[in-house]
GUNUGU-17915 format. One line per 8 residues: number of its first residue (from 1); their letters; for each residue x, y, z of C-alpha. Coordinates in Angstrom, 1 decimal. Layout:
N
NUM = a = X/Y/Z | ... .
END
This chain:
176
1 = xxxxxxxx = 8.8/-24.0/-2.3 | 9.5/-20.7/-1.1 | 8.1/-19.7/2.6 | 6.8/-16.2/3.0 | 6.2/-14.9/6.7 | 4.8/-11.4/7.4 | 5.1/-9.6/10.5 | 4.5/-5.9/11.9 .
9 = xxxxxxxx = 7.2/-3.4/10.6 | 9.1/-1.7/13.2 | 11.4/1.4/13.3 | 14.3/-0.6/12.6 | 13.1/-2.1/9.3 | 12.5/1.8/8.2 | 15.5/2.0/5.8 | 15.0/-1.9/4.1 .
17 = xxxxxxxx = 11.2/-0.8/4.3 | 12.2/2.5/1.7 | 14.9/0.6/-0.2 | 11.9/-1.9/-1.4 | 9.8/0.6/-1.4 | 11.7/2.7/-4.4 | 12.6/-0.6/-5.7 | 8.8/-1.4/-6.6 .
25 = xxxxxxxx = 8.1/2.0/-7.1 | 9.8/3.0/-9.7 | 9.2/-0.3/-11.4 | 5.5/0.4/-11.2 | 5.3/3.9/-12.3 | 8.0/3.7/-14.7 | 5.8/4.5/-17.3 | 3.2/6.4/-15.7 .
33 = xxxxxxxx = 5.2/9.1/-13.6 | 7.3/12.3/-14.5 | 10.9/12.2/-14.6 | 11.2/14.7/-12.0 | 9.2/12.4/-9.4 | 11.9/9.3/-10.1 | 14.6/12.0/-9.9 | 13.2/12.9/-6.1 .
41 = xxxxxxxx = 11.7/10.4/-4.7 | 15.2/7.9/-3.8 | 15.9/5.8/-1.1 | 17.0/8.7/1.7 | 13.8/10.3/0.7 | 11.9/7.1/1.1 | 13.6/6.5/4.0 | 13.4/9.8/6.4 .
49 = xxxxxxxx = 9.3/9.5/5.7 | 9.0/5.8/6.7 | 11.3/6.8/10.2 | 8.8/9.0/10.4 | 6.2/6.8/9.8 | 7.4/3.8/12.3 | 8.1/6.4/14.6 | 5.1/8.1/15.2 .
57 = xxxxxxxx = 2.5/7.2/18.2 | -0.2/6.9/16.0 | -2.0/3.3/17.4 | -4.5/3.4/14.2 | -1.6/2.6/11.7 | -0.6/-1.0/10.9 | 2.6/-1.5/8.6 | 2.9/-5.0/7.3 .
65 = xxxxxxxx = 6.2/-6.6/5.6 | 6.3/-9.9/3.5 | 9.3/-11.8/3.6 | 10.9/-14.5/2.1 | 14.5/-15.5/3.4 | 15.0/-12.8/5.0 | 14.2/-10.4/1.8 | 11.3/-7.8/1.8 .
73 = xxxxxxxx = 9.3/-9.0/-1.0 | 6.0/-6.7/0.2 | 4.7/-4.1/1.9 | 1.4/-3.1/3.2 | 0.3/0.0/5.4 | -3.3/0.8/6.7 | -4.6/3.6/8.8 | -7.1/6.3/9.3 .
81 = xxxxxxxx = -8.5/7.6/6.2 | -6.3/10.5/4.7 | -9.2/12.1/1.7 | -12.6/12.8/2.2 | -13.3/10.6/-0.8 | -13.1/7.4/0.7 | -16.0/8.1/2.3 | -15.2/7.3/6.2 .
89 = xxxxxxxx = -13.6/3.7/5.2 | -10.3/2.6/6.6 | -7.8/3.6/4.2 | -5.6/0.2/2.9 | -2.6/3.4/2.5 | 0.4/1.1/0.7 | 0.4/-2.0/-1.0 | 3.8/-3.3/-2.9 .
97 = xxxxxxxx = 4.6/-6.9/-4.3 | 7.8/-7.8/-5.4 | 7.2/-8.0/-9.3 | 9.2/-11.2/-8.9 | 6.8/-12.4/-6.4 | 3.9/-11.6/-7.6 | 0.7/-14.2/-8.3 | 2.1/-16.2/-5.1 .
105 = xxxxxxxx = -1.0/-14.6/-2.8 | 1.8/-12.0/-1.2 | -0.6/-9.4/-1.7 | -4.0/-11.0/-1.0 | -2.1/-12.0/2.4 | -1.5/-8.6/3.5 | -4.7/-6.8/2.1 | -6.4/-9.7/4.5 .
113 = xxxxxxxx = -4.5/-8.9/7.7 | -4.7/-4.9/6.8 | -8.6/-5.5/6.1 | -8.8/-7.2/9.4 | -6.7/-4.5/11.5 | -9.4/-1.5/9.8 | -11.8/-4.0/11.3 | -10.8/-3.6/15.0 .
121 = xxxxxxxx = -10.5/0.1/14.3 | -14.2/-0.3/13.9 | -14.5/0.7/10.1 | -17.2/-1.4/7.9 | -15.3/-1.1/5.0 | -11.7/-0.4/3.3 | -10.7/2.0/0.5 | -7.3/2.7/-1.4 .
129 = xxxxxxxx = -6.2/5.0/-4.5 | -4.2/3.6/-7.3 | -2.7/6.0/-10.2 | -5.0/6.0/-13.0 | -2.9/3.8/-16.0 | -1.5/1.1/-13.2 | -3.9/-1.6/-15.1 | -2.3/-4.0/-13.2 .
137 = xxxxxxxx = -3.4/-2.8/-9.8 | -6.8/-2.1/-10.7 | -7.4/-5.5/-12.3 | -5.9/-7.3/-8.7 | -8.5/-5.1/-7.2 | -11.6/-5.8/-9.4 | -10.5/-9.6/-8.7 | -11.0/-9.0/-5.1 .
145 = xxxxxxxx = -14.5/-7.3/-5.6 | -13.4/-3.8/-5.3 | -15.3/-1.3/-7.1 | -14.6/2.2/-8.7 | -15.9/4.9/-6.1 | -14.4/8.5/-7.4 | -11.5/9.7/-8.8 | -8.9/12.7/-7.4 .
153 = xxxxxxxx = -5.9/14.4/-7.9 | -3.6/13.7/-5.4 | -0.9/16.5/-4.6 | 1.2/13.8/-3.2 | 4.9/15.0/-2.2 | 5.9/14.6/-5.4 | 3.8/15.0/-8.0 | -0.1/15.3/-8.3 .
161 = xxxxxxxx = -1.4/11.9/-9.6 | -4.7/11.2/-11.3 | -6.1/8.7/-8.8 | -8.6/6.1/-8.8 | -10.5/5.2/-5.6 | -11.5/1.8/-5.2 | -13.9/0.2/-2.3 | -14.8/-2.5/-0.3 .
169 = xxxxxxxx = -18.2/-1.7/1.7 | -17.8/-4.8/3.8 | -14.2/-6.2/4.8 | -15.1/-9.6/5.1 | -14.7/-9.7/1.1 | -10.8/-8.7/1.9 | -10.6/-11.0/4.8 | -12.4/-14.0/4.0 .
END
């Protein structure tokens, strides 16, 4: 049986963080993003913004990191809310599973502890966007209760994805 630990990111895990990062990424928008956002977005990309990102002095943001023998095999990230759409809930900001991992509770695991960090922050409930087509996703959501809230572009970095918002009004539903 395979043991996975997660722990609090730090600046030194920045660069593994954005090699995992592009890793899942482009596997999960493979089909669903432009070829000019796979041609730009690579691991020095990646990279510079999560050194930023692990860097920064902003005590709100939690980055989480799954591993298994010492392997990233997921990521999670929650903060302050970044769009008016979520509607004052914490924002859940990243969530990636190793697709070879997947099913093993990786990601229920992290959305948990991230649910539970928005808690001490003093938000009720928790909200994320996923890009509309990642079926997937959505479905893992709607399995832990979320529900459809809005929709938005996104202007992202890179390209401006049509985004789904999904909610949780009350983090005990993540948590618990």
């Amino acid at each position: 049986m395979t043991v996975i630990s997660i722990r609090s990111a730090n600046l030194d895990d920045a660069q593994a963080i954005a090699d995992f990062h592009v890793k899942v990424w482009r596997h999960t928008y493979r089909d669903l993003a432009p070829a000019q956002a796979h041609a730009v977005l690579d691991e020095d990309y990646r990279g510079r913004t999560w050194k930023e990102k692990l860097a920064s002095n902003d005590g709100n943001q939690l980055v989480l990191i799954a591993e298994s023998d010492d392997r990233i095999v997921g990521i999670g990230a929650a903060g302050v809310p970044s769009e008016p759409i979520f509607g004052g809930r914490g924002e859940i900001k990243f969530l990636y599973v190793d697709p070879e991992f997947k099913r093993r509770g990786i990601g229920r695991t992290l959305l948990a502890q991230l649910a539970t960090h928005l808690g001490k922050l003093r938000y009720q409930g928790a909200a994320l966007s996923v890009v509309k087509g990642n079926a997937s996703a959505i479905a893992f959501y709607e399995a832990l209760n979320g529900r459809l809230a809005g929709e938005y572009v996104d202007a992202g970095p890179i390209w401006r994805s049509q985004n789904i918002v999904m909610v949780w009004d009350d983090l005990t539903n993540l948590i618990g």
